[in-house]
FINUKOL-574632 format. One record per atom (N, C-alpha, C, O, CB): x negated, y, z. Coordinates in steps of 0.05 Angstrom, whole numbers, padded with zeros to 5 digits, always signed. Glycine has a CB too. Layout:
# residues N
XYZ
...
END
This chain:
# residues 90
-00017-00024+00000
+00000+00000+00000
-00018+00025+00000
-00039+00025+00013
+00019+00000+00024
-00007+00049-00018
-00028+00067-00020
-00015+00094+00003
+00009+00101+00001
-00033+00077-00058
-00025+00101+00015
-00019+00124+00038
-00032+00150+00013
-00054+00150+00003
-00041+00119+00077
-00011+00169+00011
-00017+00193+00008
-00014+00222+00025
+00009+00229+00032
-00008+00194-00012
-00033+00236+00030
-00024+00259+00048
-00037+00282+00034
-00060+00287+00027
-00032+00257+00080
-00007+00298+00033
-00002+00328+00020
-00002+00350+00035
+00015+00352+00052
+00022+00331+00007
-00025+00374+00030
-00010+00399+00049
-00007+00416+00026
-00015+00411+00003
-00030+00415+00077
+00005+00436+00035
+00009+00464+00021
+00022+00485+00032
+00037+00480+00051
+00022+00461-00001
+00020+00507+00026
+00037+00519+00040
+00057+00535+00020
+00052+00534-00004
+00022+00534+00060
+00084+00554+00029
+00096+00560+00013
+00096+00588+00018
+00081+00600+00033
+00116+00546+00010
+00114+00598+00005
+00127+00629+00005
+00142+00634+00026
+00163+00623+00026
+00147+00635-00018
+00138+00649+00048
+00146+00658+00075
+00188+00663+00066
+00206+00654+00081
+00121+00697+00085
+00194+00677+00042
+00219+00666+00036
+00231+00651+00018
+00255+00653+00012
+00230+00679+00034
+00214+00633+00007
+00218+00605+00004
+00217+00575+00019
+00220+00553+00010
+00208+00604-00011
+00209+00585+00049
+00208+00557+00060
+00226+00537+00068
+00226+00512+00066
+00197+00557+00077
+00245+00556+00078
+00270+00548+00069
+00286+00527+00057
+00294+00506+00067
+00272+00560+00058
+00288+00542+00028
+00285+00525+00008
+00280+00508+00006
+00297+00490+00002
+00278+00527-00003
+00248+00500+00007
+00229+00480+00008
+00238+00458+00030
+00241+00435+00023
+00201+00492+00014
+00241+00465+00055
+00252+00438+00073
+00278+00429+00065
+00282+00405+00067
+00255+00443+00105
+00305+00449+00052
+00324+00439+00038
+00314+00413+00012
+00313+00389+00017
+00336+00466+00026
+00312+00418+00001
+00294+00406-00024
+00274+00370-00012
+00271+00347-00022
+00264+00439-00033
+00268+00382+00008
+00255+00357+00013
+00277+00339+00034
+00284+00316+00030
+00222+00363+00028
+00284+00352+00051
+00316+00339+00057
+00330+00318+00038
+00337+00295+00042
+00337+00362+00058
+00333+00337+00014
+00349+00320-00006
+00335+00294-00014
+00346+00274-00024
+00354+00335-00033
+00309+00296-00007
+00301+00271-00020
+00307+00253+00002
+00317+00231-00004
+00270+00270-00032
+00302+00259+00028
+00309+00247+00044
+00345+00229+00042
+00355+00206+00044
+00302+00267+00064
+00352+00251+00039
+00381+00231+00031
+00378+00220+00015
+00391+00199+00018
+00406+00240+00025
+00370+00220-00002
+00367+00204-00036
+00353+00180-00021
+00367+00164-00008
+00342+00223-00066
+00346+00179-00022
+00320+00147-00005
+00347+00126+00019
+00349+00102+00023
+00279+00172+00033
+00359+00143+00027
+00371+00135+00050
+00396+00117+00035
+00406+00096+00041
+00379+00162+00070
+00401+00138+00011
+00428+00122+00000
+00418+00098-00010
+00428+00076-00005
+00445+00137-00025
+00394+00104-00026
+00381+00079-00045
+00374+00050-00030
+00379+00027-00037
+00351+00091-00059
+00360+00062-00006
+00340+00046+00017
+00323+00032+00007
+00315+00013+00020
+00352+00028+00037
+00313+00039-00026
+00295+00021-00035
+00267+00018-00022
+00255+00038-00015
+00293+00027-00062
+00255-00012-00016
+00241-00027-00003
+00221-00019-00010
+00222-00009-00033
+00245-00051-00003
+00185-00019+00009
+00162-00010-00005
+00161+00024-00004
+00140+00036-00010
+00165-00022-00035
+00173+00030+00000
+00165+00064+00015
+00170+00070+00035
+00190+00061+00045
+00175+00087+00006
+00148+00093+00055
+00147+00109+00081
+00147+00134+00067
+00140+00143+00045
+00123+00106+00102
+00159+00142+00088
+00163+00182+00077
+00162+00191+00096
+00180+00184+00111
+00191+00198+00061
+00142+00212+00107
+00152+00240+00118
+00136+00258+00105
+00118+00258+00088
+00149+00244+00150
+00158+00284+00126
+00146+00308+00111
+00146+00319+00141
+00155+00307+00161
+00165+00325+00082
+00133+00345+00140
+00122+00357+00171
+00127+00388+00162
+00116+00394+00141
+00082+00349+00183
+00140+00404+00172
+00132+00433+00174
+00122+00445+00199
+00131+00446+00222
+00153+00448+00166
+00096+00456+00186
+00080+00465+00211
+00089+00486+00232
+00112+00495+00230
+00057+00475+00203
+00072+00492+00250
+00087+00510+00267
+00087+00544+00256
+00103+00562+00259
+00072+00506+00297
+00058+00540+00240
+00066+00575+00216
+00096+00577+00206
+00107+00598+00198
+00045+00575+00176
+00108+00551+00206
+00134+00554+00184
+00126+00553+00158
+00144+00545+00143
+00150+00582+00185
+00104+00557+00146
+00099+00559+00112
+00081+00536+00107
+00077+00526+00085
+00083+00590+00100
+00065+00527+00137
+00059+00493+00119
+00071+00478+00115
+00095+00478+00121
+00044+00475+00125
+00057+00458+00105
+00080+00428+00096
+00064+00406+00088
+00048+00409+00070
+00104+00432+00066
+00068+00381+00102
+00052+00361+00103
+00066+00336+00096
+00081+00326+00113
+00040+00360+00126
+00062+00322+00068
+00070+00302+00071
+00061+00281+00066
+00042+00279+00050
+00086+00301+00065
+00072+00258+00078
+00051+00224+00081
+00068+00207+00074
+00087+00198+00086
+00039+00211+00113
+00058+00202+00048
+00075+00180+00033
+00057+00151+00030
+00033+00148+00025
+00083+00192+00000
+00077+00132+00034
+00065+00102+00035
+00080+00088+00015
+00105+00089+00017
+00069+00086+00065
+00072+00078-00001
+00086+00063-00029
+00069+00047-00044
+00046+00054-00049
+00096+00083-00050
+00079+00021-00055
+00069+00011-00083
+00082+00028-00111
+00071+00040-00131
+00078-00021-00084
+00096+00025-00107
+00108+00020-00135
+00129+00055-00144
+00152+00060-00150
+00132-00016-00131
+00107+00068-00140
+00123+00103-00142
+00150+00106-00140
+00158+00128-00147
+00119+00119-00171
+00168+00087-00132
+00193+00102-00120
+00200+00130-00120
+00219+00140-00132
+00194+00099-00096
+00181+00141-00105
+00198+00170-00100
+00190+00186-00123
+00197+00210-00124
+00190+00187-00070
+00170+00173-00149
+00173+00195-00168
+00195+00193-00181
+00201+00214-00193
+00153+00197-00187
+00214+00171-00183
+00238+00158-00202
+00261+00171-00184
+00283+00162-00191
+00240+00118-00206
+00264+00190-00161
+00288+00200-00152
+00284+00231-00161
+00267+00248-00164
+00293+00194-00119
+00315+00226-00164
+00338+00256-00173
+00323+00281-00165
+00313+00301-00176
+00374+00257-00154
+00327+00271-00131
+00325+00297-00114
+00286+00299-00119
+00278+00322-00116
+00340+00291-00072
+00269+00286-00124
+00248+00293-00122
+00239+00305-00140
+00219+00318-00135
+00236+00278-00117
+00252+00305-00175
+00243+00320-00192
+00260+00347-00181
+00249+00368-00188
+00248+00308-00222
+00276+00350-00170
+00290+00383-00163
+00276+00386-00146
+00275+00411-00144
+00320+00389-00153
+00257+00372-00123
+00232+00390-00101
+00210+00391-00125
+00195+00409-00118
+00217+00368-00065
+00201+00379-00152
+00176+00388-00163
+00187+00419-00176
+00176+00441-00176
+00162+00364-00186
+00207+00413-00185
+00210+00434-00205
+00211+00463-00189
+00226+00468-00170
+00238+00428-00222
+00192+00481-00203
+00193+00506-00192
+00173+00506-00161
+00171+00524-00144
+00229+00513-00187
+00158+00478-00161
+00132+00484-00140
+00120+00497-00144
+00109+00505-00123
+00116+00471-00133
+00112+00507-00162
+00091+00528-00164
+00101+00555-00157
+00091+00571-00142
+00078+00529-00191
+00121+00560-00170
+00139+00585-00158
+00137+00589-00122
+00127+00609-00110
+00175+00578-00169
+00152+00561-00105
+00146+00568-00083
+00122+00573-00072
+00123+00593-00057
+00154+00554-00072
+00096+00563-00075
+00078+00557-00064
+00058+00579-00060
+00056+00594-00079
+00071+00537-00076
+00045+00583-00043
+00014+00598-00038
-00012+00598-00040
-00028+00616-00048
+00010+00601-00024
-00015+00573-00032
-00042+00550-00038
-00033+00519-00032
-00012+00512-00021
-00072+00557-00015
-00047+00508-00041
-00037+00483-00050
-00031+00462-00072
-00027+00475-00092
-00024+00485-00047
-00030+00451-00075
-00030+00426-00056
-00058+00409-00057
-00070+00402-00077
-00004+00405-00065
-00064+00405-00031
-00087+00384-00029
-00080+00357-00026
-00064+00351-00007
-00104+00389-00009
-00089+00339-00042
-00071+00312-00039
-00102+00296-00026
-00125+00301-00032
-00053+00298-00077
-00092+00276-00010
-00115+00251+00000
-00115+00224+00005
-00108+00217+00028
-00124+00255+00021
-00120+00209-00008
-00107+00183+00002
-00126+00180+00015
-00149+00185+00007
-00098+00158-00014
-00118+00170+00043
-00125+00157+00068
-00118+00128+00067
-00105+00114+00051
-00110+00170+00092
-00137+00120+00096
-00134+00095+00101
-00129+00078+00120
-00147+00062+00124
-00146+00088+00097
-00098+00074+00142
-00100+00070+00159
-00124+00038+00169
-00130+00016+00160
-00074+00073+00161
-00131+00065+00204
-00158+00052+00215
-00141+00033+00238
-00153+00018+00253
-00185+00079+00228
END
């Protein structure tokens, strides 16, 4: 299983937004409950970071609804970002 972890931060009035958006995916996953993915997402205590740690084989969450409506227009929200890392749980 590949662990990925994302930060970035966003637009002080887009963050908003941004936890809306990632919400949705959250419901989207929940309806599906397809097997082989972990998800979270974290907003920091600035309010404008955002951290997320995804665990998957088989890209799931690029094939949901709600996740192409959180890519679309990331760059618009965003400030700096995104640093992506796959880790390795020790």
């Amino acid at each position: 299983m590949t662990r990925t972890i994302v930060q970035y931060q966003v637009r002080p009035d887009r963050a908003d937004e941004n936890q809306r958006l990632i919400e949705a995916v959250f419901a989207e996953l929940a309806s599906l409950a397809p097997g082989g993915v972990r998800y979270a997402a974290y907003r920091l205590e600035d309010g404008v970071t955002f951290v997320h740690v995804v665990d998957e084989d088989d890209g799931v969450l690029a094939t949901l609804h709600a996740f192409a409506a959180f890519r679309a227009g990331f760059a618009e929200r965003t400030v700096s970002g995104p640093t992506s890392h796959t880790a390795t749980l020790v």
